[in-house]
DRENMARVEX-169075 format. One record per residue (C-alpha): y, x, z negated; residue in three letters. Coordinates in steps of 0.05 Angstrom, whole numbers, plus 5000, padded with zeros to 4 digits. Each point is the difference from the previous one (the first is absolute). Layout:
! residues N
YXZALA...
! end
This chain:
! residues 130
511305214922UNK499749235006UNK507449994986UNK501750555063UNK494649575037UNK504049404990UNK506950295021UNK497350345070UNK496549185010UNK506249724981UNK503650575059UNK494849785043UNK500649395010UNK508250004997UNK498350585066UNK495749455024UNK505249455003UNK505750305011UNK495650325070UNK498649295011UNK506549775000UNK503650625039UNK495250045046UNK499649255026UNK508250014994UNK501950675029UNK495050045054UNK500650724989UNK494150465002UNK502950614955UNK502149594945UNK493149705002UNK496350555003UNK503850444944UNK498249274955UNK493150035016UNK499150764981UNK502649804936UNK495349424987UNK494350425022UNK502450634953UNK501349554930UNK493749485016UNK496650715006UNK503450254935UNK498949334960UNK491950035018UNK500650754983UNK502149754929UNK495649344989UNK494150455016UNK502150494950UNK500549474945UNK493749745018UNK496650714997UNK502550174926UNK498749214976UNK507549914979UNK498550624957UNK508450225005UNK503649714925UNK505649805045UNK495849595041UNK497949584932UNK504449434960UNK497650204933UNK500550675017UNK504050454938UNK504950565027UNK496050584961UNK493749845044UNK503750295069UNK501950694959UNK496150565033UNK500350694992UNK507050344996UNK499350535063UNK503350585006UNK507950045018UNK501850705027UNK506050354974UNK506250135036UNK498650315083UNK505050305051UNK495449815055UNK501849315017UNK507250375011UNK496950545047UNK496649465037UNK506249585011UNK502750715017UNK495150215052UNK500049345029UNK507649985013UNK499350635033UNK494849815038UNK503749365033UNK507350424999UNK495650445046UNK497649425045UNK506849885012UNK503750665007UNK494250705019UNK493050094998UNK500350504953UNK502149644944UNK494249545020UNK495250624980UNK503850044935UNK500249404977UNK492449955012UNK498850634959UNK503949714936UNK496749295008UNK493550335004UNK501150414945UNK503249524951UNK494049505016UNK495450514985UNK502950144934UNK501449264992UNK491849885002UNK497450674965UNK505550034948UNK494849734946UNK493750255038UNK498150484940UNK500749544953UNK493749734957UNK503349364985UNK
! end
């Protein structure tokens, strides 16, 4: 965590300058503005992350020197076997934008599929004790 805490400070504070710098230059409030959201959003991110660290006390093996590789194994989850419904989601959400474009009706059918294939997609292991 002190690591991703670092790289958001480091974003920071380049969003920081570089706002600095466009905005005195440019005199253009857009440009500014979009710089300063992105300060805001990664100084919000980094403190997000130092906060963290501090919480768990460094307790993360990748956040240690003298850390060894065999301390960040966890447990090995579970991997599901081979599914069709990513490809009836990609499916029913083709349809669903072709029918945006071209009737109504395919609208209705496209939402049907998509809603069936992410129904499937998120009870497909739903009975499993595992």
């Amino acid at each position: 965590m002190k690591g991703e805490g670092r790289l958001f400070a480091v974003m920071t504070v380049f969003f920081a300058v570089t706002g600095l710098i466009y905005g005195f230059w440019a005199q253009e409030p857009a440009g500014t503005a979009i710089l300063a959201v992105a300060f805001l959003m990664s100084g919000l991110i980094a403190l997000f992350w130092f906060v963290q660290y501090r919480r768990s006390g460094g307790g993360r093996p990748q956040d240690r020197g003298d850390a060894e590789i065999a301390e960040a194994v966890g447990p090995v989850g579970f991997f599901p076997a081979r599914s069709g419904y990513p490809v009836l989601t990609a499916a029913g959400l083709t349809v669903l934008a072709l029918g945006l474009v071209f009737a109504r009706w395919l609208v209705v059918v496209g939402a049907v599929v998509l809603a069936l294939a992410v129904s499937g997609f998120i009870f497909q292991y739903g009975d499993d004790d595992g």
